[in-house]
C-alpha positions in Angstrom: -20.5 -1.0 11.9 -18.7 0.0 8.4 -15.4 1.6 8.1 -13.6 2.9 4.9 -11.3 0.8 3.0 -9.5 2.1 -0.1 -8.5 -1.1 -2.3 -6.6 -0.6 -5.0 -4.9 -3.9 -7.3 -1.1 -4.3 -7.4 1.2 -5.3 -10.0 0.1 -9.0 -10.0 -3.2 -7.8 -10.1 -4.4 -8.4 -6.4 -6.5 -6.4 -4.5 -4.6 -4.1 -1.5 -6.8 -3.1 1.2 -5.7 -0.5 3.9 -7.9 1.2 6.4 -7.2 4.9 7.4 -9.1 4.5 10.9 -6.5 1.6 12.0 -3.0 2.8 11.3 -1.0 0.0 9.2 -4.1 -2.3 9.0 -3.3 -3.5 5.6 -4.4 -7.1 3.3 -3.8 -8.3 0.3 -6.2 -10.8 -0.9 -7.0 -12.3 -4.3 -10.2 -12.2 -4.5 -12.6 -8.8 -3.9 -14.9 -11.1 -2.3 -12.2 -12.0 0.7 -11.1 -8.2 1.5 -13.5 -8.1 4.0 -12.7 -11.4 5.5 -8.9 -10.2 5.7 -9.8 -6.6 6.7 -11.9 -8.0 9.7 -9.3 -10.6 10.5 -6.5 -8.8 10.9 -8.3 -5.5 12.3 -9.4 -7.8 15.3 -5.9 -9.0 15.4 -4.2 -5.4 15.8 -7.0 -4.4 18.5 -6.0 -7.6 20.9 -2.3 -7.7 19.9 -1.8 -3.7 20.9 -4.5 -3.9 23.3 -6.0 -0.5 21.2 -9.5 0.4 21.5 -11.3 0.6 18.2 -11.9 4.0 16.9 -14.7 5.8 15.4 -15.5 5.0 11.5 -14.2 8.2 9.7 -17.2 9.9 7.7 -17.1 10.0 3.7 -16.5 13.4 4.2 -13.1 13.1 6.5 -11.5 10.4 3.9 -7.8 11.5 2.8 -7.2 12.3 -0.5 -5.0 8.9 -2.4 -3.8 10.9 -5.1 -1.0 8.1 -5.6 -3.6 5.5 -6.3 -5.6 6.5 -9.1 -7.1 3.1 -9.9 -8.0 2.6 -6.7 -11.4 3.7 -4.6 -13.1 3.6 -1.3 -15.5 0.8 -0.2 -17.0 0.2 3.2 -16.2 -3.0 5.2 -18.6 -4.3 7.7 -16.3 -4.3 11.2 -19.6 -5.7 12.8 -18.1 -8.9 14.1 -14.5 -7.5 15.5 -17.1 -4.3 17.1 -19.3 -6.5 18.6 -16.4 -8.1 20.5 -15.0 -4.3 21.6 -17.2 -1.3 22.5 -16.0 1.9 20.6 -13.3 3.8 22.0 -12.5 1.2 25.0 -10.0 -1.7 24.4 -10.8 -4.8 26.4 
């Protein structure tokens, strides 16, 4: 299952991941190649430490506007192994 992410690099030049479907869900990682390692790592830690069930992926079309960001864009992350621990919408 694959959720946005909008990445964007900071001022040492890492990449900053955030997703908008998991409230302060947030990574920095130096490598692209790792945000989605991070992003599924500490997703699944947020779902087991606040006991949250996982929401539904937001569509391309719901996205928020990052006007702050304008170097940064939207890439989806495959959440495939934290969902197949966690049915949608149910927290385990």
């Amino acid at each position: 299952m694959y959720y946005f992410a909008f990445v964007h690099k900071d001022e040492d030049r890492r990449y900053c991941a955030q997703l908008p479907d998991f409230p302060g869900c947030s990574v920095v990682a130096e490598r692209l190649a790792d945000v989605s390692d991070a992003l599924q790592s500490a997703v699944l830690q947020q779902v087991v430490d606040r006991d949250s069930p996982l929401p539904k992926p937001t569509s391309a079309g719901g996205l928020p506007r990052v006007e702050a960001e304008l170097d940064g864009y939207w890439m989806l992350v495959d959440l495939a192994p934290v969902v197949s621990r966690f049915r949608l919408g149910v927290a385990r």
